[in-house]
Gaussian input, Z-matrix of N, CA and C with variables (Angstrom, degrees):
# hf/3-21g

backbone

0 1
 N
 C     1     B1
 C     2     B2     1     A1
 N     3     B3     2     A2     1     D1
 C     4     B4     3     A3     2     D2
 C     5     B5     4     A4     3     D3
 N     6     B6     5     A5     4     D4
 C     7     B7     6     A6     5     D5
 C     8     B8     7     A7     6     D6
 N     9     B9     8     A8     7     D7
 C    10    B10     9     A9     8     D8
 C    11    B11    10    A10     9     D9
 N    12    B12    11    A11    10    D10
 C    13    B13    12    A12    11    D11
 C    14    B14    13    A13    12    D12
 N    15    B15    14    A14    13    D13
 C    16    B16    15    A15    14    D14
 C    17    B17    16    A16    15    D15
 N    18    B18    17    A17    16    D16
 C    19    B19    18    A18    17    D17
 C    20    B20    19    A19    18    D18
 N    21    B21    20    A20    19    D19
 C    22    B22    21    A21    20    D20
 C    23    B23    22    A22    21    D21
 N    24    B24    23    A23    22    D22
 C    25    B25    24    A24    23    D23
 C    26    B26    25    A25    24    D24
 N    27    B27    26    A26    25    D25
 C    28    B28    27    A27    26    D26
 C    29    B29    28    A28    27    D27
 N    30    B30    29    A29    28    D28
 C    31    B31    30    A30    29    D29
 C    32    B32    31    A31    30    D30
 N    33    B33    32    A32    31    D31
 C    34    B34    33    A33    32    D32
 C    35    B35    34    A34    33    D33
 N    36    B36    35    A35    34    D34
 C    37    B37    36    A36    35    D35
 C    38    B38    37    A37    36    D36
 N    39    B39    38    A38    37    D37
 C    40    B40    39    A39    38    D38
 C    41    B41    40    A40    39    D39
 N    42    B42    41    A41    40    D40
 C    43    B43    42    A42    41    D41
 C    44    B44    43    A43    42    D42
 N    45    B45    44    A44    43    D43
 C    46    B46    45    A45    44    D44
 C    47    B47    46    A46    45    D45
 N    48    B48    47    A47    46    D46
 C    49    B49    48    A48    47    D47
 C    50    B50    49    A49    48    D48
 N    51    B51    50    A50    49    D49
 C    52    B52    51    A51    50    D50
 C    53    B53    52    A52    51    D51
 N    54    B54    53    A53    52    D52
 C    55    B55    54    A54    53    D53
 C    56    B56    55    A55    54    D54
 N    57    B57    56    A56    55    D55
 C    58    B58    57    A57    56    D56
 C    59    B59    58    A58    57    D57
 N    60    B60    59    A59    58    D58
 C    61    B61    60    A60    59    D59
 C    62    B62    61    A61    60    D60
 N    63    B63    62    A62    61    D61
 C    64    B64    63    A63    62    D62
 C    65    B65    64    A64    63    D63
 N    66    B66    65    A65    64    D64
 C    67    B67    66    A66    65    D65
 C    68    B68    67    A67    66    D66
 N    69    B69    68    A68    67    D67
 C    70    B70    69    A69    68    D68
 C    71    B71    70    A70    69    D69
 N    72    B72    71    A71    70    D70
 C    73    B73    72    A72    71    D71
 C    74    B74    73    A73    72    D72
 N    75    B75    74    A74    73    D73
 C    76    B76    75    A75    74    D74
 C    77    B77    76    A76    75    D75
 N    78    B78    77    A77    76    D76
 C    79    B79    78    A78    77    D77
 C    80    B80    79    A79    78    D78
 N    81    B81    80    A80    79    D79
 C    82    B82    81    A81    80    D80
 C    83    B83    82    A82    81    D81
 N    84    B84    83    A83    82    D82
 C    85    B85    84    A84    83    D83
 C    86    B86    85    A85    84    D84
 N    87    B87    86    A86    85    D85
 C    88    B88    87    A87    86    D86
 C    89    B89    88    A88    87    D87
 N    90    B90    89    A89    88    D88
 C    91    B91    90    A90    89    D89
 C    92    B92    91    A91    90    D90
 N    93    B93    92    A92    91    D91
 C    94    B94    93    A93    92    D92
 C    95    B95    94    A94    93    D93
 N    96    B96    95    A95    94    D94
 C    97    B97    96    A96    95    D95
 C    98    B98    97    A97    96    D96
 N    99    B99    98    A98    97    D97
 C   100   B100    99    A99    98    D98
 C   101   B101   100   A100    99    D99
 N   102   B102   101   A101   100   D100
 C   103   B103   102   A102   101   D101
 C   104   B104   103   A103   102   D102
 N   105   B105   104   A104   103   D103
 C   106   B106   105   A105   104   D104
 C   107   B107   106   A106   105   D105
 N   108   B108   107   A107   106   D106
 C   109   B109   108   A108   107   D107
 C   110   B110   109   A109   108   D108
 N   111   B111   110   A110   109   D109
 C   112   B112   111   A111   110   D110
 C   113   B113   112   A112   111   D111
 N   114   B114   113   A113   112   D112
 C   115   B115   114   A114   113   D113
 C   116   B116   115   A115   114   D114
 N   117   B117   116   A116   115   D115
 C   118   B118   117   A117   116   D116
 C   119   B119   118   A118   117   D117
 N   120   B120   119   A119   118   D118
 C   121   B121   120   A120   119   D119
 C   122   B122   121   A121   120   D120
 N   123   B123   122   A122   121   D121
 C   124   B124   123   A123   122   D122
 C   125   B125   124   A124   123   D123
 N   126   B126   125   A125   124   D124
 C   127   B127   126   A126   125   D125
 C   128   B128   127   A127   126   D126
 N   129   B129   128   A128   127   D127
 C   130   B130   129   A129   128   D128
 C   131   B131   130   A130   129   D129
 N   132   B132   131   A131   130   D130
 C   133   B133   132   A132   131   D131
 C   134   B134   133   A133   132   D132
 N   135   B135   134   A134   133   D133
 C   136   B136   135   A135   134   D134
 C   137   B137   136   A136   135   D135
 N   138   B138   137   A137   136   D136
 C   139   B139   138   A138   137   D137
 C   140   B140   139   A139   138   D138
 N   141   B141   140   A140   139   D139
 C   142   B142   141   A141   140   D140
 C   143   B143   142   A142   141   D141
 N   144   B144   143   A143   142   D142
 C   145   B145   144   A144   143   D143
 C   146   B146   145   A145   144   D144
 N   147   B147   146   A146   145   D145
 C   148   B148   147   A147   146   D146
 C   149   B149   148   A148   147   D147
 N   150   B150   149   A149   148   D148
 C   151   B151   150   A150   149   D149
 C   152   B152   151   A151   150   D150
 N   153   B153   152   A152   151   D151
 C   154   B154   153   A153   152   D152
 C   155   B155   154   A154   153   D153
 N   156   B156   155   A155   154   D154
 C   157   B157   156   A156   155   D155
 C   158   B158   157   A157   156   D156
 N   159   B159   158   A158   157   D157
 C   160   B160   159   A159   158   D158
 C   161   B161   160   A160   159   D159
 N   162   B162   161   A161   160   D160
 C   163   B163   162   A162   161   D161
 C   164   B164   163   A163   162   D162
 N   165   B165   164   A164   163   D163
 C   166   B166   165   A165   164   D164
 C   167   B167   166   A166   165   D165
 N   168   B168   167   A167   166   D166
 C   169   B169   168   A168   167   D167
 C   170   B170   169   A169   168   D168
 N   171   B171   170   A170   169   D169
 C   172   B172   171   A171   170   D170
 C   173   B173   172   A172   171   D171
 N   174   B174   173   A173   172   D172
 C   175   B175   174   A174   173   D173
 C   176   B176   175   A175   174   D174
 N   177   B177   176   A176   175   D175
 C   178   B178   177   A177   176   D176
 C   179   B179   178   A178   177   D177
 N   180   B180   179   A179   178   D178
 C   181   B181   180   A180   179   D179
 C   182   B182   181   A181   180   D180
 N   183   B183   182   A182   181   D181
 C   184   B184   183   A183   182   D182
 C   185   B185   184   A184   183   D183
 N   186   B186   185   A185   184   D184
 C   187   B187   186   A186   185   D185
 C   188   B188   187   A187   186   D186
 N   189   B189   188   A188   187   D187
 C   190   B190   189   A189   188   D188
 C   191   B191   190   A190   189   D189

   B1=1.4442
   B2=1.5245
   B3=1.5757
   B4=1.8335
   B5=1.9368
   B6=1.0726
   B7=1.6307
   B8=1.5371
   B9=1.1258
   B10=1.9912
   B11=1.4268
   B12=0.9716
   B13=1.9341
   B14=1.6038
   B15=1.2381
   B16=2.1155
   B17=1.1794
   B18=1.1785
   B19=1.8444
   B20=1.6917
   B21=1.1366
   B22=1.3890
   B23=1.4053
   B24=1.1914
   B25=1.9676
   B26=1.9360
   B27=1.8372
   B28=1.0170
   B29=1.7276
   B30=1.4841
   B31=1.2504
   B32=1.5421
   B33=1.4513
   B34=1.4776
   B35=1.6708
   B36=0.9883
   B37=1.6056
   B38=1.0462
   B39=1.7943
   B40=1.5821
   B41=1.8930
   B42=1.9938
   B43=1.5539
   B44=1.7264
   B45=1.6512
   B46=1.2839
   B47=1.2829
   B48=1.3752
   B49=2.0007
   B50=1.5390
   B51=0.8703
   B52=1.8594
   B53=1.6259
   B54=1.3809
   B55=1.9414
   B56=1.2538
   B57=1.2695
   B58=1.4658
   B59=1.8900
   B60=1.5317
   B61=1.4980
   B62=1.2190
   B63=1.5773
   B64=1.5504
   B65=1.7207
   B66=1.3052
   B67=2.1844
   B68=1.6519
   B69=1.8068
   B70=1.4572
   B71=1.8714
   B72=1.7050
   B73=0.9803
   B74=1.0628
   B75=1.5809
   B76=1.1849
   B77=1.4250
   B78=1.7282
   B79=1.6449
   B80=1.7463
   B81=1.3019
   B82=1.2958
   B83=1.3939
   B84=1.1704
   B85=1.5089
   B86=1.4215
   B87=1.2480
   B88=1.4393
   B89=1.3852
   B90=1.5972
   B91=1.6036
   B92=1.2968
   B93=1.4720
   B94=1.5436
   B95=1.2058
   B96=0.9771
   B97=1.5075
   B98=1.7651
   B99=1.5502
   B100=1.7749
   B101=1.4373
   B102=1.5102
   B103=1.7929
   B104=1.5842
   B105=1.5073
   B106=1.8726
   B107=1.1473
   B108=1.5563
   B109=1.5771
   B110=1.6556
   B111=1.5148
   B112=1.2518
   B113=1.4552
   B114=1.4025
   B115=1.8353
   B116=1.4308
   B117=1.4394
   B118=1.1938
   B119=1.6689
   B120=1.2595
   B121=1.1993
   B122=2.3495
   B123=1.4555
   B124=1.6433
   B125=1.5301
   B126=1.3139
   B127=1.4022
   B128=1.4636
   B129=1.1677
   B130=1.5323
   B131=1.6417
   B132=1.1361
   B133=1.0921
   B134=1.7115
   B135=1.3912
   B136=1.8486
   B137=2.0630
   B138=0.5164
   B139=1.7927
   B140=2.0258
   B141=0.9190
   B142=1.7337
   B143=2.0217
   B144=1.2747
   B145=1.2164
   B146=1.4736
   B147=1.6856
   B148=1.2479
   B149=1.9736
   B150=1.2195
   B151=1.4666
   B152=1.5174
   B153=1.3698
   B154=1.7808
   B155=0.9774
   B156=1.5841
   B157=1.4548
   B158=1.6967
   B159=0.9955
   B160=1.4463
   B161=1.3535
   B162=1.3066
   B163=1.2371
   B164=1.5773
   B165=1.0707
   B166=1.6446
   B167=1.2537
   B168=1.0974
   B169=1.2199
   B170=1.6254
   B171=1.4156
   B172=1.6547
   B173=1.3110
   B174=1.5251
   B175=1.4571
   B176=1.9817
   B177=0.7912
   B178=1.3750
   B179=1.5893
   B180=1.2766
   B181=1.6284
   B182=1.6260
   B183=1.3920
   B184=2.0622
   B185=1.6497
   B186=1.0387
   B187=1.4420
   B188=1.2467
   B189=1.7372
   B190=1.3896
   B191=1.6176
   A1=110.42
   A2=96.86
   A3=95.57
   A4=106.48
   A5=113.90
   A6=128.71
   A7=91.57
   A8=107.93
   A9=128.69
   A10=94.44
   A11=130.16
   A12=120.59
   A13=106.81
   A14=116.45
   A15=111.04
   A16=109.85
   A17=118.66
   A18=114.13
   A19=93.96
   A20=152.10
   A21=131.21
   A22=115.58
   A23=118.63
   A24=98.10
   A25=84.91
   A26=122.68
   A27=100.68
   A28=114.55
   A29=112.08
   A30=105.11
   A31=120.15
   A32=101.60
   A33=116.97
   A34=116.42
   A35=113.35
   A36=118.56
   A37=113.85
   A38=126.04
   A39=120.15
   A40=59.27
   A41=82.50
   A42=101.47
   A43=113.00
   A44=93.42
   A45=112.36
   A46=115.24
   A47=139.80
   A48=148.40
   A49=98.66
   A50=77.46
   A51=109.11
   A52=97.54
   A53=100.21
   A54=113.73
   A55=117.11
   A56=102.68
   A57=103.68
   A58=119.80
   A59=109.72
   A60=118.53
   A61=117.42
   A62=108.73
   A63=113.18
   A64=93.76
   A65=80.51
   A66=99.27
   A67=95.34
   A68=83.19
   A69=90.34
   A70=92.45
   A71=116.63
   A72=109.25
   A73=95.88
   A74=139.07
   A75=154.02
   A76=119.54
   A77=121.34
   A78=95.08
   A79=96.10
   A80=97.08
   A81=113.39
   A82=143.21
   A83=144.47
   A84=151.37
   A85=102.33
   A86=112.64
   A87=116.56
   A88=112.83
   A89=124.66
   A90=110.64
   A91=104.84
   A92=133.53
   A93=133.96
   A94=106.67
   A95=134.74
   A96=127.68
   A97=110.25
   A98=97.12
   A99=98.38
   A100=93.08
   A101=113.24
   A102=107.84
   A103=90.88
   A104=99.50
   A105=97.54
   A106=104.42
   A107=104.47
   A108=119.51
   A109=105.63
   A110=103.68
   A111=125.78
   A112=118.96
   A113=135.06
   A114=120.83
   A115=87.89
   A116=110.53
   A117=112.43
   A118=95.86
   A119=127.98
   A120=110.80
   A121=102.25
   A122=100.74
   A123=87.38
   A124=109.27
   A125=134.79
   A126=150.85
   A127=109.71
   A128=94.97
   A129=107.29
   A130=101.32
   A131=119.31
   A132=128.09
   A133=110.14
   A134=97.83
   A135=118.16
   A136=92.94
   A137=114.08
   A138=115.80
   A139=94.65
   A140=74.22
   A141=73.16
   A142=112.22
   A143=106.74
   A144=114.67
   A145=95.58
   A146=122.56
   A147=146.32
   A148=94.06
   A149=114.72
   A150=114.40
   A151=99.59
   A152=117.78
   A153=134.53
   A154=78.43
   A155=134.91
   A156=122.44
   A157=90.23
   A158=154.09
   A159=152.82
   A160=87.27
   A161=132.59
   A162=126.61
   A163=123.64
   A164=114.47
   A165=134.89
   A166=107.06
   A167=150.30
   A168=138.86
   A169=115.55
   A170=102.06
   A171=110.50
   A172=79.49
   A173=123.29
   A174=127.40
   A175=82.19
   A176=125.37
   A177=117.74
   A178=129.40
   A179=112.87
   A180=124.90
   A181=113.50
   A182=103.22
   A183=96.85
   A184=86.56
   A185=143.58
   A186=136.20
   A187=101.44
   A188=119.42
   A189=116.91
   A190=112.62
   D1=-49.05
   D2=178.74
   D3=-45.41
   D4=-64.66
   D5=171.40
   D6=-13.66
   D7=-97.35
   D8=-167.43
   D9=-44.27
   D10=-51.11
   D11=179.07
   D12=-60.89
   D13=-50.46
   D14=164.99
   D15=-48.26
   D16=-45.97
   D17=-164.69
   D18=-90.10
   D19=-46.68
   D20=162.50
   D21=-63.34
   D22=22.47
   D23=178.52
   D24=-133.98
   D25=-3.94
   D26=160.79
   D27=-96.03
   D28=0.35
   D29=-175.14
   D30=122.46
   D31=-31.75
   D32=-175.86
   D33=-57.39
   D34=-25.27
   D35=-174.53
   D36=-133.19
   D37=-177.94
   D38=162.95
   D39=-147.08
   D40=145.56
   D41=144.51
   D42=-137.82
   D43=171.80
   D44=169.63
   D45=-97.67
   D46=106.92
   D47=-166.04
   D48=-129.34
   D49=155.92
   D50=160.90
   D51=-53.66
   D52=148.59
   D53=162.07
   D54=-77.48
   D55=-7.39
   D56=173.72
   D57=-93.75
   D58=-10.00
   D59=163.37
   D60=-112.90
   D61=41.06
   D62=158.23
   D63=-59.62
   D64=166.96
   D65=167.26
   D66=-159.21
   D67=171.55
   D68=-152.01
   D69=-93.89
   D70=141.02
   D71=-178.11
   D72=128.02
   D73=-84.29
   D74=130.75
   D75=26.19
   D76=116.05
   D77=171.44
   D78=-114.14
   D79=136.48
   D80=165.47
   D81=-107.12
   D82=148.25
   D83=-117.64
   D84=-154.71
   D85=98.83
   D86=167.41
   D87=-43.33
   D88=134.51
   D89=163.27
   D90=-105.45
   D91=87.94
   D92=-175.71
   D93=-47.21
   D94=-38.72
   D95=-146.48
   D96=-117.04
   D97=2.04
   D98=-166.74
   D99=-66.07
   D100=160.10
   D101=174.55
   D102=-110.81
   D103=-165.93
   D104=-167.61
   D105=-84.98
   D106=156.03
   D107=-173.57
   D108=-98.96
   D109=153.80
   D110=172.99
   D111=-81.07
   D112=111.79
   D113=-160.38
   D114=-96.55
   D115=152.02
   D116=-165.97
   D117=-126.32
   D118=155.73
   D119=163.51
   D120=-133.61
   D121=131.68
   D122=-179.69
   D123=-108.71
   D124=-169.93
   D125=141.91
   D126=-148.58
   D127=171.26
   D128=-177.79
   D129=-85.53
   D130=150.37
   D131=-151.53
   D132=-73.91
   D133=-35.14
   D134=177.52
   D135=-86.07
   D136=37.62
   D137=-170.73
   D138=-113.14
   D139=123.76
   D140=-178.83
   D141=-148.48
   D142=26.76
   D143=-167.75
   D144=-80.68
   D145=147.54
   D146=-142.49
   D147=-82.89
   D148=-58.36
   D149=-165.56
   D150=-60.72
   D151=-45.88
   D152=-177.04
   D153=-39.21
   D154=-82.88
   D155=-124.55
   D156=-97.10
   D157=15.30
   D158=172.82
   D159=-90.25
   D160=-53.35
   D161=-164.34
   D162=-63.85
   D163=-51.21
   D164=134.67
   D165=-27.25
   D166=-70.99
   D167=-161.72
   D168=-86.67
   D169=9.10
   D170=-176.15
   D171=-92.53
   D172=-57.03
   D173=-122.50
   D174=-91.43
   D175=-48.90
   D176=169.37
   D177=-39.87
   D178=-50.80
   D179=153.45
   D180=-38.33
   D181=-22.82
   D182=-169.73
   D183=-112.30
   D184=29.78
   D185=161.26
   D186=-79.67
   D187=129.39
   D188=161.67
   D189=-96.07

């Protein structure tokens, strides 16, 4: 996140975040009308590191 907040406060990007990862510096833009987002989580397919896949398997348990 720190990364994507440098590259939008030099100009390089615009993103869409949570209101809760405003930062200071930053101007931000209400999206009134966005509806809720889907969180996605990826790896590379040969990726097999232990916390990755704990994390995945947390985030799968909270799917309704």
């Amino acid at each position: 996140m720190a990364e994507l907040i440098s590259l939008v406060r030099i100009g390089r990007v615009v993103a869409v975040v949570r209101r809760s990862l405003r930062a200071p510096g930053i101007v931000c833009v209400l999206v009134a009308d966005a509806g809720p987002s889907l969180p996605v989580i990826a790896r590379r397919e040969d990726g097999h590191r232990d916390h990755v896949t704990a994390l995945i398997t947390a985030a799968a348990s909270l799917q309704h």
